[in-house]
Structures are given as structure tokens and as C-alpha cells.
N, CA, C and O atoms as a GROMACS GRO file, in nm:
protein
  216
    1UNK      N    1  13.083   8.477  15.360
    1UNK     CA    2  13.072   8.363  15.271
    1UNK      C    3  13.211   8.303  15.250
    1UNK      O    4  13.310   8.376  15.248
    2UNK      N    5  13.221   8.164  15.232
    2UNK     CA    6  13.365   8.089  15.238
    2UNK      C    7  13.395   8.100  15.103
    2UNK      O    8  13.315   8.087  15.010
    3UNK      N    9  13.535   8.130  15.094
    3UNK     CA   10  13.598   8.181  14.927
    3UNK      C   11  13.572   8.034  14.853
    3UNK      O   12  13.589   8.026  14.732
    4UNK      N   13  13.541   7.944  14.911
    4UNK     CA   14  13.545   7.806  14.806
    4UNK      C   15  13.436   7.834  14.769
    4UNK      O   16  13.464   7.876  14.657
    5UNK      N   17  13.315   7.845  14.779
    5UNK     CA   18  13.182   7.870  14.810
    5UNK      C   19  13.208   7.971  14.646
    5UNK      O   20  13.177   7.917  14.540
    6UNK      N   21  13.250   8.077  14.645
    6UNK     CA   22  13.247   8.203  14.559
    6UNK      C   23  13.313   8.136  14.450
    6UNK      O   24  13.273   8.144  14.334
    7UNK      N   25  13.425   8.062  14.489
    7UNK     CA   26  13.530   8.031  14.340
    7UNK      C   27  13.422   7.913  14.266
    7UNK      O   28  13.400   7.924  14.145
    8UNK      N   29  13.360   7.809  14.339
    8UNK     CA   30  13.247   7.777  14.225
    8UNK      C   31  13.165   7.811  14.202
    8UNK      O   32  13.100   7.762  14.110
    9UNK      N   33  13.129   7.899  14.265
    9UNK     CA   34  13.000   7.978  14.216
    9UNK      C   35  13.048   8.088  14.062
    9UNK      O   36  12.996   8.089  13.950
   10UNK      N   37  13.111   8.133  14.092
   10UNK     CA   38  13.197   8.197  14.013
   10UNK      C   39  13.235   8.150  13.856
   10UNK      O   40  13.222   8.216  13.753
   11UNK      N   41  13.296   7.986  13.878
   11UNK     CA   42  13.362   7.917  13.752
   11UNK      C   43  13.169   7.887  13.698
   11UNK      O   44  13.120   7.892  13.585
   12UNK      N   45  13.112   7.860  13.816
   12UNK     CA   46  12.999   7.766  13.710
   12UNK      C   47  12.860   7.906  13.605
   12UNK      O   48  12.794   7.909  13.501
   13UNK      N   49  12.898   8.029  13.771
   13UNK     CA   50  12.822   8.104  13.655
   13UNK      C   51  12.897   8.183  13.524
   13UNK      O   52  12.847   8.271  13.454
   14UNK      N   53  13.035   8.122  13.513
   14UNK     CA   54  13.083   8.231  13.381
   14UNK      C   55  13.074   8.114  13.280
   14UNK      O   56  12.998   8.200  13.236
   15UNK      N   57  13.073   8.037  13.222
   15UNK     CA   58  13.007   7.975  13.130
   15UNK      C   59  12.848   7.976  13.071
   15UNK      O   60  12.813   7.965  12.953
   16UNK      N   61  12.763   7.991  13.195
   16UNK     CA   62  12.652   8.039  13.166
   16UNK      C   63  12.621   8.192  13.105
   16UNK      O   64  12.520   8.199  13.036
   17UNK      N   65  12.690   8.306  13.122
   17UNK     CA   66  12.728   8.420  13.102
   17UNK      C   67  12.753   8.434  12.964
   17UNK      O   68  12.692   8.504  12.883
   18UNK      N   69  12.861   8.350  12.944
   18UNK     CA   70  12.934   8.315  12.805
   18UNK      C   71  12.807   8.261  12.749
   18UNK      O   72  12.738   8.350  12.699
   19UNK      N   73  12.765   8.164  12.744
   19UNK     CA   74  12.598   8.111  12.644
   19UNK      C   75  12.533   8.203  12.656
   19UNK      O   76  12.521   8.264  12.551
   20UNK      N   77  12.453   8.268  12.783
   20UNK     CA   78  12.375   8.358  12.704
   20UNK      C   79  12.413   8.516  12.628
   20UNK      O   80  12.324   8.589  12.584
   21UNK      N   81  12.562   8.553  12.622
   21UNK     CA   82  12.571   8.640  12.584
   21UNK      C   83  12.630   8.609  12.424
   21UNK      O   84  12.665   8.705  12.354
   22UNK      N   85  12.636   8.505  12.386
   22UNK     CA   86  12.664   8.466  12.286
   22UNK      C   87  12.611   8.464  12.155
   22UNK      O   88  12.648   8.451  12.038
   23UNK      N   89  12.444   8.494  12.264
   23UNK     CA   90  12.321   8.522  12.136
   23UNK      C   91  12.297   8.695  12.068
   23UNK      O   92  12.230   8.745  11.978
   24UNK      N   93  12.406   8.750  12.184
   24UNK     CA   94  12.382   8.894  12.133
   24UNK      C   95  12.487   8.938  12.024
   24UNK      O   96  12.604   8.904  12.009
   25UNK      N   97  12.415   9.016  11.961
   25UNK     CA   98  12.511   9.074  11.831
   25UNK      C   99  12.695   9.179  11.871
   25UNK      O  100  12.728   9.275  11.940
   26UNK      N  101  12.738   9.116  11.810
   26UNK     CA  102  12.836   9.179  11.813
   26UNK      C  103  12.836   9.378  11.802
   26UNK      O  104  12.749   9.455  11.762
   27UNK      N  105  12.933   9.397  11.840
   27UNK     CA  106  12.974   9.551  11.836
   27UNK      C  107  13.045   9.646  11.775
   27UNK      O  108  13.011   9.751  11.832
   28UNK      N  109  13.122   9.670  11.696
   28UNK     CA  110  13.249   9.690  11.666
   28UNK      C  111  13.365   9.565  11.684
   28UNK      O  112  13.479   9.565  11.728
   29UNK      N  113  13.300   9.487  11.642
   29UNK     CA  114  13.431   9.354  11.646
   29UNK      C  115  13.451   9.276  11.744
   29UNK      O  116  13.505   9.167  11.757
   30UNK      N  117  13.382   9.374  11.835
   30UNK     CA  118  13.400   9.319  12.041
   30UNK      C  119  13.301   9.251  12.055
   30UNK      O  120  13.195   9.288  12.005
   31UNK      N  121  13.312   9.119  12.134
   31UNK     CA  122  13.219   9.021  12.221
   31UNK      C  123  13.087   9.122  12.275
   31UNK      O  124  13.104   9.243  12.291
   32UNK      N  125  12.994   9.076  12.291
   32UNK     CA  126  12.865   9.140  12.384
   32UNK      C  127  12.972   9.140  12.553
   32UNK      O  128  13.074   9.081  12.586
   33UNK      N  129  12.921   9.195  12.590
   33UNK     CA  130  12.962   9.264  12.790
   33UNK      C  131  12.927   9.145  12.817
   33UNK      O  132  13.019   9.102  12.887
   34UNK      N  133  12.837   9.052  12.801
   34UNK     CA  134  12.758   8.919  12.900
   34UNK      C  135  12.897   8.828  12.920
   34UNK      O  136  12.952   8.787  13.021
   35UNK      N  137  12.935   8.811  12.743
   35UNK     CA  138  13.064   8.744  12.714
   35UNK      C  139  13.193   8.778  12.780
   35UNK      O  140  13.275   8.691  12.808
   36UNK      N  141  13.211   8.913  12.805
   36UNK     CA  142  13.323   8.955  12.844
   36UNK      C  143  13.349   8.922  13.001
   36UNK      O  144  13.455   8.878  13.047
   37UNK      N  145  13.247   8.947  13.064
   37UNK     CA  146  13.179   8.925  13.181
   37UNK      C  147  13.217   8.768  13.193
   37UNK      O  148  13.332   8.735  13.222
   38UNK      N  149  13.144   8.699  13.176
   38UNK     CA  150  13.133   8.574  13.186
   38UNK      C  151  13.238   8.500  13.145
   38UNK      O  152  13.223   8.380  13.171
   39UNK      N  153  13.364   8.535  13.075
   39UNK     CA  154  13.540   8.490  13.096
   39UNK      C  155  13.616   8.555  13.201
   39UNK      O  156  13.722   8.510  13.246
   40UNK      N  157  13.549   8.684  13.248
   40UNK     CA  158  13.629   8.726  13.371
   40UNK      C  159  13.609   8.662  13.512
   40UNK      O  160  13.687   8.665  13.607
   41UNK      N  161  13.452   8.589  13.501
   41UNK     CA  162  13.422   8.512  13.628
   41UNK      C  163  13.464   8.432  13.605
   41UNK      O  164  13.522   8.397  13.708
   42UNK      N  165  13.490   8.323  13.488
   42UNK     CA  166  13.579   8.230  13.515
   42UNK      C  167  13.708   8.202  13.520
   42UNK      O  168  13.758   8.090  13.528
   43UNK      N  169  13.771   8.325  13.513
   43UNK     CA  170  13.918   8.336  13.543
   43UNK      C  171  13.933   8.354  13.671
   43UNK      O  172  14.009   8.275  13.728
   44UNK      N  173  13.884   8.432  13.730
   44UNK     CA  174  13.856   8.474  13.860
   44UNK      C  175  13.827   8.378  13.960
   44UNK      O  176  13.871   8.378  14.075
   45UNK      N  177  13.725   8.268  13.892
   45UNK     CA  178  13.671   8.178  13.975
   45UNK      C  179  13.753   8.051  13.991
   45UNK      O  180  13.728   7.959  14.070
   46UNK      N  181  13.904   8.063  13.865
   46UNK     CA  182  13.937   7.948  13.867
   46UNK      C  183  14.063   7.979  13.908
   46UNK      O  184  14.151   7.894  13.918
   47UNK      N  185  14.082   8.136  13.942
   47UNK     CA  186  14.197   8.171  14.043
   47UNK      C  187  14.171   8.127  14.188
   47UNK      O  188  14.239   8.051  14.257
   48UNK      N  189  14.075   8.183  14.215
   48UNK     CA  190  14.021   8.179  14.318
   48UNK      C  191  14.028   7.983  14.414
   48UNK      O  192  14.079   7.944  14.519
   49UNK      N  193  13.970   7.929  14.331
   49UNK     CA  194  13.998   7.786  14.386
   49UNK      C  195  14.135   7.756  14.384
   49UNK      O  196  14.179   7.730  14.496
   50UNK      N  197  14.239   7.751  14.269
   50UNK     CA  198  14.358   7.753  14.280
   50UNK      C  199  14.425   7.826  14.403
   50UNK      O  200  14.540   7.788  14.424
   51UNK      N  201  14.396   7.886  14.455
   51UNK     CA  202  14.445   7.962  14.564
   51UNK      C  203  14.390   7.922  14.655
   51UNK      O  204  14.482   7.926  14.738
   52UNK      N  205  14.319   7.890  14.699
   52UNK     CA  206  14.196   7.786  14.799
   52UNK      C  207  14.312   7.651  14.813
   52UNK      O  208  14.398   7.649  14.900
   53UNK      N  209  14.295   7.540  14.710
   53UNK     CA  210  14.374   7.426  14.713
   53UNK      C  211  14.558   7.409  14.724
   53UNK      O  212  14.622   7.305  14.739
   54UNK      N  213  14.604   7.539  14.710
   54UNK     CA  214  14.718   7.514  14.694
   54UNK      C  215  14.784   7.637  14.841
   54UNK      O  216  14.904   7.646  14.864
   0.00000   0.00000   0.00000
């Protein structure tokens, strides 16, 4: 699979990640996993293109 291909796939599913984990209750102070999850794909995803374009 072509890394451009992954880096948006990536940025567009960690926002979705982030909404639906947003509905779950907190833990000890910590985000739900969906949330945590779903800022690491979009860091990832928006490394990932950055490194693609440049």
C-alpha cells in the first residue's frame, strides 16, 4: 500500500476515533483508549504526509 494512501487514511480516521471515544467515561483522569488512539493516528498520519511532501 502507498504511504500517501496510509497518511490519509490515518489523519481522517483519528478524528473519527477522537468523536467516538469522546462519549466514553473517563478513568482516573485519563481520556478513554478510543481518544488516545485516535490523537496518535493523527500525529502519525500527519507525520507521515509531511514526510511524503517534503
Amino acid at each position: 500500500m502507498n504511504w500517501l494512501v496510509i497518511g490519509i487514511l490515518s489523519l481522517v480516521l483519528g478524528p473519527i476515533l477522537i468523536m467516538a471515544g469522546a462519549k466514553h467515561e473517563r478513568k482516573n483522569n485519563e481520556p478513554p483508549q478510543l481518544v488516545q488512539y485516535g490523537y496518535l493516528l493523527a500525529v502519525v498520519g500527519l507525520f507521515i504526509l509531511l514526510v511524503q511532501f517534503f
